[in-house]
N, C-alpha and C positions, 0 to 999 in steps of 0.2 A: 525451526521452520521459519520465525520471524524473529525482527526484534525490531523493537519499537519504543525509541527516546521520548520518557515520559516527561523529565527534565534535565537539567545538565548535569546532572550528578547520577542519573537511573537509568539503567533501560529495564523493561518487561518483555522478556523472551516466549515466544510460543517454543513448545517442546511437543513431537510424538514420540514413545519409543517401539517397540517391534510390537508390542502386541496390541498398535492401534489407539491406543487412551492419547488423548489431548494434554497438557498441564501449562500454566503460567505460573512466573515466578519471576522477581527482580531480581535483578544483580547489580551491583553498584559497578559505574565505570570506571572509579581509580583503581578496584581488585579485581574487574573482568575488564580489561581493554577492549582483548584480542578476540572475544565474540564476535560470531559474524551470522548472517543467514546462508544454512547451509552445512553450517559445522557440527558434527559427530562429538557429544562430551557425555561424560561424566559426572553427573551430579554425590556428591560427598555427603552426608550430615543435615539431608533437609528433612522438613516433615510436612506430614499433609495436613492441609487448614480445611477442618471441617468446619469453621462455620462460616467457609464459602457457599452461595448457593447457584450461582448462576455461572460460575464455572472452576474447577477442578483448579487449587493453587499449592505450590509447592512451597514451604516459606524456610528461607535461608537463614541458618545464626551466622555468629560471628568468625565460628571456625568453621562453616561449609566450606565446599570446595568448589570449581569447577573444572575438568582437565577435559583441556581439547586431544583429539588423536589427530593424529597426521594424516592425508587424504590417502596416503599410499598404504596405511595398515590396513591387515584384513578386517579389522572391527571397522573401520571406516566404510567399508569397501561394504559391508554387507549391510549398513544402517543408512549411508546415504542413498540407498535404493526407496526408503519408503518416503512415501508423498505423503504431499500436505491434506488435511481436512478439510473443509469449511463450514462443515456444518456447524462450529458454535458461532461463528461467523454470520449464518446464514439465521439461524436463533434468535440470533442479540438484533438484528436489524427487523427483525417482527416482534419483538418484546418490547415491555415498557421498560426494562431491566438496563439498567448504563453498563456498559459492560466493551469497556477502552481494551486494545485498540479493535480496531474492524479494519483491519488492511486490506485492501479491495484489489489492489493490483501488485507487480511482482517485476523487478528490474529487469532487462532483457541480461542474461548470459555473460555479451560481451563485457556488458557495463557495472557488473557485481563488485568489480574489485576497487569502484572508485569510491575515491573519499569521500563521507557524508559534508554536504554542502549546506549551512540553514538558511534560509529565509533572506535572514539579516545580511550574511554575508554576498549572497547573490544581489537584493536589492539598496543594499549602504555601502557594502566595500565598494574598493577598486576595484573598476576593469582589470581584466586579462584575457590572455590571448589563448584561454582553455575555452571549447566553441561547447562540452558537451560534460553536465553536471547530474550528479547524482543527489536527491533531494527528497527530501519525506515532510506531507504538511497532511494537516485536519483541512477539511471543506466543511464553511459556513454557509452556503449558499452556492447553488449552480445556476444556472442562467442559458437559455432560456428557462421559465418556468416553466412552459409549455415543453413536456418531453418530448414530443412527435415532430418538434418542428429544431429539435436539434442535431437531427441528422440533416442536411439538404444534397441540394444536388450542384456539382461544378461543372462549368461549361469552360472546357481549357483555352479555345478561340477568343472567347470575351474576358476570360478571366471574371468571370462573376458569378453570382450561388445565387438559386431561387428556391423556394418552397420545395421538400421530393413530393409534395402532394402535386401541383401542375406542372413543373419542369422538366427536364430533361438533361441529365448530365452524369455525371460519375457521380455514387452516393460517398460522402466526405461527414465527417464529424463538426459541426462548430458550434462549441460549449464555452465557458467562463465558470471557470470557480475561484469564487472568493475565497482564499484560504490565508493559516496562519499557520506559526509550527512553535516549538517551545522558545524558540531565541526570539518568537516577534510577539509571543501573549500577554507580554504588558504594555504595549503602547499602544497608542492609538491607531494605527494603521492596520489595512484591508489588503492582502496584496491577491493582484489580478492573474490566475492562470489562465493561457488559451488552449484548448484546446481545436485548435484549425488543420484537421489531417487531407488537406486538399494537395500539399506536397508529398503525403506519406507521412511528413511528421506525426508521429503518436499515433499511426491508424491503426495499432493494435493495443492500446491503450482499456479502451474498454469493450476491445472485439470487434469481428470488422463490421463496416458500417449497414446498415438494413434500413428501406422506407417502411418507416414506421408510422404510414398511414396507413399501409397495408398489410404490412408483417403483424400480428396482434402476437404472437408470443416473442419477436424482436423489441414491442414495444413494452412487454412486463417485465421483460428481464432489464432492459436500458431503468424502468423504473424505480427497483429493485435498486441496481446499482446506483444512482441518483441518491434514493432514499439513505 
């Protein structure tokens, strides 16, 4: 369902299989490359860790396995039908319990198939002439604090946002999150995402947008998601 680079050497895959159960478990990238979100496998040789408590782990030895199917088999064809969870998801973000990762949102379709880009590489490398990157980071911090006033409204004439509490315009997202990812968690830097869906850019990012002076269940779930 997911996978998610804990460091450069690991990732931690979400797995469902058909009859609903959740499970996590690592896999190392120099013996699982070719995992991806979305992929139909095979688990070989693992066992279950019961003295998980906050959520279901499957733990790999040395001879596990994992075998991907082809998108075209019929075991493909009948396991890529089930959907994602969220309820431990949804758990872990109301618990005191730390429980990595909480992936909030989900690459559009088109864009699945691009290279993971880190942090580092988008803000130290070179330039280039690719206009649209695929990217996975933690959030330290969102901004506004105030959640109600990070939806506003755009006025396309003047090109400028005012409160959706007195304005009037098209409801647009404009959010900041300070985030990091595994290539930037030792230095010292903060890097700035926007989120400004006044073009379209990211307007389904975190769903579309709703005044949340006046939406109250628009404003619990944007808080949620925040949180």
């Amino acid at each position: 369902m997911q996978v998610f680079e804990l460091d450069q050497y690991t990732n931690e895959l979400k797995l469902r299989d058909a009859s609903g159960e959740v499970f996590y478990t690592l896999a190392l990238n120099v013996k699982f490359p070719h995992l991806h979100q979305g992929a139909v496998v095979r688990i070989r040789s693992a066992t279950f860790d019961e003295t998980s408590t906050n959520k279901k782990v499957l733990v790999l030895q040395h001879f596990s396995n994992i075998m991907t199917f082809i998108s075209t088999s019929s075991t493909a064809a009948k396991l890529s039908k089930i959907s994602d969870d969220r309820a431990p998801e949804k758990a872990a973000l109301k618990s005191n319990l730390s429980m990595l990762p909480v992936v909030l949102t989900e690459v559009d379709k088109k864009h699945q198939g691009l290279p993971m880009s880190s942090l580092h590489d988008l803000f130290h490398g070179p330039a280039t002439a690719t206009t649209t990157f695929r990217t996975c980071f933690y959030v330290t911090k969102v901004e506004p604090s105030d959640v109600s006033e990070s939806v506003v409204v755009y006025d396309k004439k003047t090109k400028k946002t005012a409160s959706s509490k007195t304005g009037k315009g098209d409801l647009v997202h404009r959010m900041q999150f300070l985030a990091k990812d595994v290539s930037t968690q030792f230095n010292n830097n903060v890097y700035r995402i926007l989120l400004y869906s006044h073009e379209g850019l990211g307007s389904n990012f975190l769903g579309r947008a709703a005044n949340l002076h006046k939406d109250g269940a628009a404003l619990k779930k944007t808080k949620e998601q925040v949180e």
